[in-house]
C-alpha positions as CSV (number, residue, x, y, z in Angstrom):
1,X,25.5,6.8,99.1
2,X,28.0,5.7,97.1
3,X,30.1,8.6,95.1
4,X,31.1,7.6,91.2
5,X,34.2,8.3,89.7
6,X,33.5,11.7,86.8
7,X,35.9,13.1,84.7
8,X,38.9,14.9,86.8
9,X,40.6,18.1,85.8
10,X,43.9,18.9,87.7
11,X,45.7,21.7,89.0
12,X,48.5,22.6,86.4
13,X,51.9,21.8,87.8
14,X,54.1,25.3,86.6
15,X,57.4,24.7,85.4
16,X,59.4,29.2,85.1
17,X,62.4,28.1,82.9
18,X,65.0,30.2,81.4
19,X,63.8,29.7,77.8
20,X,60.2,30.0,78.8
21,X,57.6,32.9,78.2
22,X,54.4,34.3,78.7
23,X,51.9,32.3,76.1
24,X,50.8,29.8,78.4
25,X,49.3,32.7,80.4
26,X,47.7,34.4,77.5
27,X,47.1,32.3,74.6
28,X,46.1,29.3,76.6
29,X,44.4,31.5,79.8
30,X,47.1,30.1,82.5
31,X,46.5,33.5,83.8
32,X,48.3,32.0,87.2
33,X,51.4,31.0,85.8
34,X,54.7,33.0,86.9
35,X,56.5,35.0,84.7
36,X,59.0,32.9,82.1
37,X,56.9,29.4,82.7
38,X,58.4,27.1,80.1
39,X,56.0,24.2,81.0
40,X,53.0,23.5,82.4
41,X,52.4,20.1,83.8
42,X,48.9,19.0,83.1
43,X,48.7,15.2,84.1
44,X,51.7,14.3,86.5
45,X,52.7,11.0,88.7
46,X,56.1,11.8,88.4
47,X,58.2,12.2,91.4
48,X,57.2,15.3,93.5
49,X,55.4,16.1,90.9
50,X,52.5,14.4,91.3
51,X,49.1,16.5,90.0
52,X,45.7,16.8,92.3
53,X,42.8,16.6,91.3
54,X,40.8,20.2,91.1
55,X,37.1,19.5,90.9
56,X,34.2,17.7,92.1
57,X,34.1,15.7,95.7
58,X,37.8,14.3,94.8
59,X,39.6,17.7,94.8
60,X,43.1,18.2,96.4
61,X,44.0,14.3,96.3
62,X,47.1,13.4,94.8
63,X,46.6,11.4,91.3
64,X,48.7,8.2,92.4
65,X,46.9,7.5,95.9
66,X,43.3,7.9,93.7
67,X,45.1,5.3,91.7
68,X,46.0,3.4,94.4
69,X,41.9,3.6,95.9
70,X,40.5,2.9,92.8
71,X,42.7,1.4,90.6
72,X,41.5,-0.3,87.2
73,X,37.9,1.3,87.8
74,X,40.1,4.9,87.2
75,X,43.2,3.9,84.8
76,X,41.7,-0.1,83.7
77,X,42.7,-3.0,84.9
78,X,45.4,-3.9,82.5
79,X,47.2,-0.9,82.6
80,X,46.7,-0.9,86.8
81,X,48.2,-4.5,87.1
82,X,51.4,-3.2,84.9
83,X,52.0,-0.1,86.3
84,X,50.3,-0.3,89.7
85,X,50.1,3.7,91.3
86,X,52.2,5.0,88.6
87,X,50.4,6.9,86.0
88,X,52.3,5.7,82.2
89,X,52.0,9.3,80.8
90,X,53.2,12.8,81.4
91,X,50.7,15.8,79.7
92,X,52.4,19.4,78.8
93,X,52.0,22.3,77.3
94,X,54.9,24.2,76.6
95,X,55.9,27.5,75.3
96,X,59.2,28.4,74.1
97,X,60.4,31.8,73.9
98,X,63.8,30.3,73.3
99,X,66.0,27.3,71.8
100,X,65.4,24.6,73.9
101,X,68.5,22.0,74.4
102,X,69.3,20.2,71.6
103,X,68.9,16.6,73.6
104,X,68.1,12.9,73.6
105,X,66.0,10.8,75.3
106,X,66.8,6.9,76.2
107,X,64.4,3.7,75.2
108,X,63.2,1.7,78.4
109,X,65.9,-0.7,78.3
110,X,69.0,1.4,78.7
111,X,66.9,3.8,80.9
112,X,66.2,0.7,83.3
113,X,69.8,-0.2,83.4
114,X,71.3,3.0,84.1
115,X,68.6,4.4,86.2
116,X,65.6,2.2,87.2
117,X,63.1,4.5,85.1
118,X,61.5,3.9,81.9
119,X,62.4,5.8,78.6
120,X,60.6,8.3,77.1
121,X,58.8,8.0,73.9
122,X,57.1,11.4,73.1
123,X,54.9,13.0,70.6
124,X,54.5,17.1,70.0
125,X,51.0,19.3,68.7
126,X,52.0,22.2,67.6
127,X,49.4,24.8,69.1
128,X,51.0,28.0,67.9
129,X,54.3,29.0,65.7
130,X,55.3,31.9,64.7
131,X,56.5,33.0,61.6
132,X,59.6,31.1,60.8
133,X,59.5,28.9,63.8
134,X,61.5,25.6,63.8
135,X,61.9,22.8,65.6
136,X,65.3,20.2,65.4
137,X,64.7,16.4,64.9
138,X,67.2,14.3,63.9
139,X,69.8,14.5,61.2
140,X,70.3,16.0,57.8
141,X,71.8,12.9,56.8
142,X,73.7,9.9,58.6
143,X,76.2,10.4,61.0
144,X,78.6,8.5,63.2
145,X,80.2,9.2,67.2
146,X,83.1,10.5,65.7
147,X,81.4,12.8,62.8
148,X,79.1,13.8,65.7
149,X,81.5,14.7,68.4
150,X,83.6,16.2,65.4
151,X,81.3,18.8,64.8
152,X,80.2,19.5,68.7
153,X,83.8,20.1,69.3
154,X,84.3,23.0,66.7
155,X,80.5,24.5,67.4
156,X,79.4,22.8,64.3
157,X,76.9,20.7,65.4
158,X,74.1,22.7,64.3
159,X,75.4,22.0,60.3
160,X,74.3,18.3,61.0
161,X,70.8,18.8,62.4
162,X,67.3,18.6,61.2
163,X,65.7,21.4,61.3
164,X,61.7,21.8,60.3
165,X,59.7,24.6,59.8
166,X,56.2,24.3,62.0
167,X,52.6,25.5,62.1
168,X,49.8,25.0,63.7
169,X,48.3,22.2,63.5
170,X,51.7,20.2,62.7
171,X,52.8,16.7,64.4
172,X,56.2,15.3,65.2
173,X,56.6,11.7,66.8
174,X,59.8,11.8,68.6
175,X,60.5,8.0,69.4
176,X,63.4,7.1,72.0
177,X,66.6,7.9,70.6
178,X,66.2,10.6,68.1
179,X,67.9,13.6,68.5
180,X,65.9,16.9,69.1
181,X,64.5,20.2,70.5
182,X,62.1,22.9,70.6
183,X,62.8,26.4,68.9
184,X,61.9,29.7,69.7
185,X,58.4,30.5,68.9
186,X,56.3,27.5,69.3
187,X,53.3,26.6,71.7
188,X,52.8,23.0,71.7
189,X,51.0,20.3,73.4
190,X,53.7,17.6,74.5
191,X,52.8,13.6,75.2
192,X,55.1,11.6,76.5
193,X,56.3,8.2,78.8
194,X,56.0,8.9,82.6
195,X,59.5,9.8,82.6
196,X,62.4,12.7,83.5
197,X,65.5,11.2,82.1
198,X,66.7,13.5,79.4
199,X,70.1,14.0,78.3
200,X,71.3,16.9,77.2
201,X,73.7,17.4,74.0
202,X,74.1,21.2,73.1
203,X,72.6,24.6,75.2
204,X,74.1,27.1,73.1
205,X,77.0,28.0,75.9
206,X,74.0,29.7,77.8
207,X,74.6,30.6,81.6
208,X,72.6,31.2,84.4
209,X,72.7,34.3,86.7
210,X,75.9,33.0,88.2
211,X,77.8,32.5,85.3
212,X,77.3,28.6,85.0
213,X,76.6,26.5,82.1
214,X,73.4,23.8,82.4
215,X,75.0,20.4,82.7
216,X,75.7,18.4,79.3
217,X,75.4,14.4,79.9
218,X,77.6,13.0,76.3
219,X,78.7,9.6,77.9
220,X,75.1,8.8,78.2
221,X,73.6,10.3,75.1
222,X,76.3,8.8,72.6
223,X,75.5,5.5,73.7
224,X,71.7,5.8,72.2
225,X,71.4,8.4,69.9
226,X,70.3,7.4,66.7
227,X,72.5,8.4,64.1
228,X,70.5,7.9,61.0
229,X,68.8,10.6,58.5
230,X,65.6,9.5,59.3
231,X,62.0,10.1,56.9
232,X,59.2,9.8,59.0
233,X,60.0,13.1,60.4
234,X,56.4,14.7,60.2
235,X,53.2,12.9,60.7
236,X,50.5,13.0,58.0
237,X,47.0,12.8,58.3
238,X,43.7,13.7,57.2
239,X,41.2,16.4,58.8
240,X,37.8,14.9,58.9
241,X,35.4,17.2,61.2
242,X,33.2,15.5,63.9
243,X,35.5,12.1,63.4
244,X,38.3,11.0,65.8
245,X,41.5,11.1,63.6
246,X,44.9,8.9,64.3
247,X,47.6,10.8,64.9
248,X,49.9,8.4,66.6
249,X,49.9,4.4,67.6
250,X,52.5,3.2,70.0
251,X,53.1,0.9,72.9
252,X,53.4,4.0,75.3
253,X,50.2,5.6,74.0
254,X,47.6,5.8,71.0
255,X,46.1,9.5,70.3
256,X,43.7,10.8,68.3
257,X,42.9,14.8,67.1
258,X,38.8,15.5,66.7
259,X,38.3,18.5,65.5
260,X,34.1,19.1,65.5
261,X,31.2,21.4,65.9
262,X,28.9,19.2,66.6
263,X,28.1,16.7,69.4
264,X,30.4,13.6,69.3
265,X,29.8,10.4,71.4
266,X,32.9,8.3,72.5
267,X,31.9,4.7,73.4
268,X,35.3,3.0,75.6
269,X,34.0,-0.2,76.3
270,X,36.7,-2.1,74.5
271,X,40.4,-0.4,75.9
272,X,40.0,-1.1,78.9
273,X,42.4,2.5,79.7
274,X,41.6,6.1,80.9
275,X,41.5,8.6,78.3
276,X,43.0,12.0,78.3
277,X,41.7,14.6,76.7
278,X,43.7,18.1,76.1
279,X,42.0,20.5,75.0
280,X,43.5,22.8,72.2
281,X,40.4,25.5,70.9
282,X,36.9,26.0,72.0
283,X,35.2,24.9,74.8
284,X,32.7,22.4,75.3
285,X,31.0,20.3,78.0
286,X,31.6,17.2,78.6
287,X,28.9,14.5,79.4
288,X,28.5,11.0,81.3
289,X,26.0,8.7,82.7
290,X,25.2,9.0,86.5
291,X,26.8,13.0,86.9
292,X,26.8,16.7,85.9
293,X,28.6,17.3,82.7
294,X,32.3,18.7,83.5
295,X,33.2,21.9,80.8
296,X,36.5,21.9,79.2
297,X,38.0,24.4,77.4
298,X,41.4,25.6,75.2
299,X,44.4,24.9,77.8
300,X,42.3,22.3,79.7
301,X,42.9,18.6,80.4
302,X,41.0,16.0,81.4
303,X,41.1,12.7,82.8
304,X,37.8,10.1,82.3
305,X,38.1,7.1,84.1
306,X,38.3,4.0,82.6
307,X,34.9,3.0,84.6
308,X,33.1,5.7,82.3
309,X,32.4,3.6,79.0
310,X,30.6,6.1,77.5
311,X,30.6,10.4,77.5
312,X,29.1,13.2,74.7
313,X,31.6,16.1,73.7
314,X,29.1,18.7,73.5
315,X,30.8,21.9,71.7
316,X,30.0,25.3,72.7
317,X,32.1,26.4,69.9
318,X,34.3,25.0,66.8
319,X,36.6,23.1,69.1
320,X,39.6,20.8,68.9
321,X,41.0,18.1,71.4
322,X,43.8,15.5,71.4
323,X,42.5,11.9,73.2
324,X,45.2,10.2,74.5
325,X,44.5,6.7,75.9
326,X,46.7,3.3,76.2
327,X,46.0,0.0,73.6
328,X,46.0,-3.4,74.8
């Protein structure tokens, strides 16, 4: 008999990192995450760091060889023929317990040029924040190279940078290009391009146990940075319970916040793309046709096939996820 593809949950990929801390482990119940873990990687195919699946018959298989049996059935057939055994998205959750880098990330076109990956476009849900918690994106107001470098030079670069208070709840859309970092204090869920090229600006002269300073990379990021005071800094949107809010709309990926207490069904027939779902309060099961419903709960994520059209979010309690999938 014939097994069906069912909605996969993975094993989290844990990323100990010098600004990281310990509310992965207890606010999001990662209660086997190491000491200091910065990041935890929920939906991998990137380079040795590829996730595996952790329930039902497909357990311990590697996400890019399922992609590579089933193909569009598991990511849709558009998305397989572009990106063939690579998955186009990377899910975190990160905590910082510490100023992260200020840094940059490239668009696809320079990143292919210099290094044969794609850019990364990301987004940020802020989860938790405590009080007085900030995050940097982007400028005060416009600059140029030699302002910029100006300022970096005489440890002044922080009197240029856009800093914004956060809360739960809040989201940031951090396009290729802009300038940026996480602060001390926040718990967020991260959505981003399949990618690892990041280039770091500014680490606060930190050093590891040896002494040593974590490599800057200017030559690369003053060739993209954006230099502009930029508006659309936050993203705004409406709360509307038991309805699938937009939160972001891209070419790398589309998602959606649904906040509910009651069942919600999710009909897919018409993206053709896998959808992610992450998983940020409550619990709740998680139903298809042809299989036992999957639970999910806060610090979960979740793959469903592309093959599934249709699935019931069943809440066992006020929840709240992010869906993540890819237009056409």
């Amino acid at each position: 008999m014939e097994r069906t593809l069912y909605p996969l949950k993975f094993q989290p990929i844990y990323k100990p990192l010098i600004w990281g801390g310990e509310k992965l482990r207890t606010l999001l119940d990662k209660t086997d995450a190491p000491e200091s873990t910065g990041e935890s990687w929920e939906i991998s195919a990137v380079k040795d760091n590829v996730s595996v699946v952790a329930n039902g018959f497909l357990a311990g298989n590697p996400l890019d060889e399922l992609i590579e049996v089933y193909m569009g059935d598991l990511v849709g057939d558009r998305i397989f023929e572009k990106f063939n055994t690579e998955f186009p998205v990377l899910i975190k959750f990160i905590h910082a317990n510490d100023n992260l880098s200020v840094q940059v990330h490239p668009d696809d076109d320079y990143s292919a040029r210099h290094h044969g990956k794609h850019g990364k476009t990301e987004m940020w849900y802020i989860i938790d924040a405590e009080e007085g918690a900030e995050l940097i994106s982007g400028f005060r107001r416009d600059v140029d190279r030699q302002v910029f470098m100006k300022h970096l030079e005489t440890g002044k670069l922080t009197a240029l940078l856009n800093y914004e208070a956060v809360k739960a709840g809040d989201v940031f859309f951090m396009p290729a290009k802009r300038v940026h970092a996480i602060n001390k204090g926040i718990v967020l869920a991260e959505i981003q391009q399949t990618s690892d090229v990041t280039y770091r600006i500014y680490d606060y002269e930190r050093t590891d146990k040896q002494g040593n300073q974590r490599e800057l990379h200017l030559d690369h990021a003053l060739e993209v940075m954006d230099y502009k005071k930029r508006d659309d800094i936050r993203t705004k949107y409406d709360r509307i319970p038991n309805q699938t809010v937009n939160l972001a709309d891209c070419p790398y990926f589309t998602t959606g916040l649904i906040e509910f207490d009651e069942p919600v069904d999710k009909d897919f027939g018409l993206i053709d793309s896998f959808v992610v779902y992450i998983c940020t309060e409550g619990s709740m099961l998680v139903n298809y046709k042809g299989g036992e419903a999957v639970p999910l709960k806060k610090g979960e994520t979740m793959l469903v096939p592309a093959a599934l059209d249709e699935i019931s979010l069943i809440p066992e309690q006020p929840s709240t996820l992010l869906e993540v999938y890819l237009k056409s």
